[in-house]
Structures are given as structure tokens and as C-alpha cells.
N, C-alpha and C positions, 0 to 999 in steps of 0.2 A: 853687681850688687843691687839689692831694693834700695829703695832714698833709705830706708829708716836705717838700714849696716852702713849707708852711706855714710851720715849724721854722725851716727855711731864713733866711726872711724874719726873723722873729721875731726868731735870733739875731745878723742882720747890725744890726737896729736897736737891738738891747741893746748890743750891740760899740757902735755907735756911740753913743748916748747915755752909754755908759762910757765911752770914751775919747776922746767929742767928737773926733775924725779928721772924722767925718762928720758933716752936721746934718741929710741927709734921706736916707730910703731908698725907691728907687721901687717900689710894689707893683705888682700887675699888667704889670711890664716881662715884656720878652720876652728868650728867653734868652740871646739877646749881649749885652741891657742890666743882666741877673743877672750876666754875665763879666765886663762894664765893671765893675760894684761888685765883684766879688769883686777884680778888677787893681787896685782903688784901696787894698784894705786888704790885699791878698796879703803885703806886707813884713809886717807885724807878725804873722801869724797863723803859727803853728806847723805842721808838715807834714800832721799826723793832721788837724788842721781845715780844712786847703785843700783835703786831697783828699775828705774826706766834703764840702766845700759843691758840688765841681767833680761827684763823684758824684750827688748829691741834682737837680743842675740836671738832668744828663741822665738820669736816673730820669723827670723829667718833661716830657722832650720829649713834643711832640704830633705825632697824624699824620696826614695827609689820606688813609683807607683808600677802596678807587674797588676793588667786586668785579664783577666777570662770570663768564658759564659757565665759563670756562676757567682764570683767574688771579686774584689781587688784588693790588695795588699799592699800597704801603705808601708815601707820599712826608713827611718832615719838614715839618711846613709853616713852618715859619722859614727852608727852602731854597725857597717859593713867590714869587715875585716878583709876575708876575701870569699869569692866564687868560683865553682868547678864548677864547669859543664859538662851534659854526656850526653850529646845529641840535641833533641830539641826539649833537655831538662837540664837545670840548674840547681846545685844546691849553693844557698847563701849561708854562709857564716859567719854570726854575730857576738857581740863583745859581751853580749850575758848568757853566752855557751848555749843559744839554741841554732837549730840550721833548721833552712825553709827551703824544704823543696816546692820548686815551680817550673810549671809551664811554657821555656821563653828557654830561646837559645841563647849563648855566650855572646855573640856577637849583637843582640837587641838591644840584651843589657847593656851592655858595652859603649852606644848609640847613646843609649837615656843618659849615661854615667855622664859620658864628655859632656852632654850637654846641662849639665849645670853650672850653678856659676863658681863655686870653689869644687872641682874637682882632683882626687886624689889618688883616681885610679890609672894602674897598668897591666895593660891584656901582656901576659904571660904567656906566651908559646901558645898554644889551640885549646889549649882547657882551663883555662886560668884567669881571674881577673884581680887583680892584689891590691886593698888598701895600703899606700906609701904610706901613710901617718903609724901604720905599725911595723913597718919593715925595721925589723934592728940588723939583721945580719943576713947578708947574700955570699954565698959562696958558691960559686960556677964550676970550680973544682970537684966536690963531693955533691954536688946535683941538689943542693938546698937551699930553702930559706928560712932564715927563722924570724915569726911574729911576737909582738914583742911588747908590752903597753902597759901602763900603769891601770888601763881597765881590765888587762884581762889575769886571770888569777894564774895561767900557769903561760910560757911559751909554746908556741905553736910551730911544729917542723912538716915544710911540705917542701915533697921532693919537685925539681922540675928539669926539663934537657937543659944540659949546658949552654946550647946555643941560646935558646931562651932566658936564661939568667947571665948570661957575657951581654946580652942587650940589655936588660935590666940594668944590672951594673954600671953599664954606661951611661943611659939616661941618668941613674941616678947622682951620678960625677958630675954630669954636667948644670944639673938645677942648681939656679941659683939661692945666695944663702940671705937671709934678712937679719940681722942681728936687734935686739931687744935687749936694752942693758940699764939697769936697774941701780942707784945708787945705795951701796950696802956699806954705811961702817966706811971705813979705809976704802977698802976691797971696792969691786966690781964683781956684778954677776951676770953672767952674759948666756942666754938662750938663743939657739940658731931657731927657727922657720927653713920651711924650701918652701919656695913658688916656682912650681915647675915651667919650663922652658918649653914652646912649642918646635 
């Protein structure tokens, strides 16, 4: 994390342990699950604090830079859903329905991805690199997966080999869960996070 998502974090869990509103705070989320926490305590917080925390998030957006002779391609990667490769071209598919073809094999991408500080990707069998934040549903049996998100306007079904999604699957069983729970009324409302597991 930069100091300032540091800070960030630090002071949502101080808030929260002071005014018990909140009993967990998830680190390592990604930044719509920083937005989720910030919408859970946005009533109480005063104007000057909502908008340094809404600043600070997007101070540390990350971004998947892809250069060649001619240009370089700056893309958010929380706008990454997932990528096919076919050789040494990559289409990337993004959450406002465009795809970008580039330059750059599966596996470079791949390299850059892990290497940030919140990532959410998994190389999918040889052609494949899949946003976790939008996987709703894996199934290894009929060779699919479906993508799934409140940003995207319709679901997304990509076929891949079974072995490839039985590994999927399994990674995904084994990440760990972070819970966020929110005092509502009587009631509790409780939001999981994963932070995946090396």
C-alpha cells in the first residue's frame, strides 16, 4: 500500500473501533470495496473527511501500463474483467463493454498484474487471465464461468478446460474471507471481501 491507502485504512479502523458503527475493516480490498466502506460510514463523517478519504482512494488507483513503439496504454485495472490471449496478442475486457487489443503476450501481462499491490487476478489454463472481483459462478463440470458485477450491465459466459476451472475452484475455496459488518436496526449486515492466499 502507498502511506496515503495506508492512513486511509488506519483511520477507518480507528473510526471504527471508536464508534463501534463497524467491527471489521477489510485491508487489502479493492477500490469499490474501499467505496463500500467509505458508503457504510459516509452519514457520520463530516465533508472535509469524505472527501480526503474519496481523494486518497483514487490517488491509488493502479494501472495496467502495456508500451510499444508508437504509444502506451494506461488501463485502471479494477476496469479489467478478464483477458484472452492468442499468441503474442491479448484482448483485454473492460467493465464499460470496450476490449483492447494489444501487443503483449498472456503471460507479461500476467508479470505486471501480480505485481501490484492489491491484486485480483488468475491465469486461467494458457489463454486466460480472469478478474476474481467478478467471478460469480465457476462451474468445471460444463467448462464455464460466469462474470458477474454490479458494473457490468449484462453477465458474461467464457468457456474454459475443466482442468483449468477444478484449479480455479480450488484457489477460490481456499481464500480467505474478511467480514465487514455494519450495525443496521436489530439486524446485522454482513459483506465477505477475499484476500487471496499465496
Amino acid at each position: 500500500f502507498a502511506a496515503n491507502l495506508s492512513s486511509l485504512l488506519t483511520f477507518l479502523q480507528e473510526y471504527a473501533e471508536n464508534k463501534r458503527k463497524i467491527v471489521a475493516i477489510a485491508f487489502g480490498s479493492s477500490k469499490e470495496n474501499l467505496y463500500l466502506c467509505l458508503q457504510l460510514i459516509a452519514p457520520v463523517l463530516n465533508k472535509e473527511t469524505r472527501v480526503w478519504t474519496e481523494k486518497t482512494i483514487n490517488e491509488n488507483m493502479e494501472w495496467l501500463k502495456i508500451t510499444t513503439n508508437s504509444e502506451i496504454i494506461r488501463i485502471p485495472t479494477d476496469e479489467i474483467i478478464f483477458i484472452k490471449g492468442d499468441g503474442n496478442y491479448s484482448d483485454i475486457f473492460l467493465a464499460n463493454g470496450k476490449k483492447e487489443n494489444v501487443i503483449s503476450q498472456l503471460h507479461d501481462l500476467m508479470d505486471k498484474l501480480t505485481a501490484l499491490n492489491y491484486s485480483p487476478f488468475y491465469r486461467v489454463g494458457k489463454s486466460l487471465i480472469i478478474n476474481r472481483d467478478y467471478i460469480f459462478k465457476v462451474n468445471p463440470g460444463l467448462q464455464r464461468i460466469i462474470l458477474s458485477n454490479s458494473r457490468l450491465e449484462k453477465d458474461i459466459l467464457i468457456k474454459a478446460s475443466k482442468d483449468a476451472l477444478k484449479n480455479l475452484k480450488e484457489k477460490l475455496e481456499t481464500e480467505e474471507e474478511l467480514t465487514l459488518e455494519k450495525e443496521g436496526g436489530n439486524s446485522w449486515t454482513t459483506i465477505r471481501f477475499s484476500s487471496r492466499t499465496s
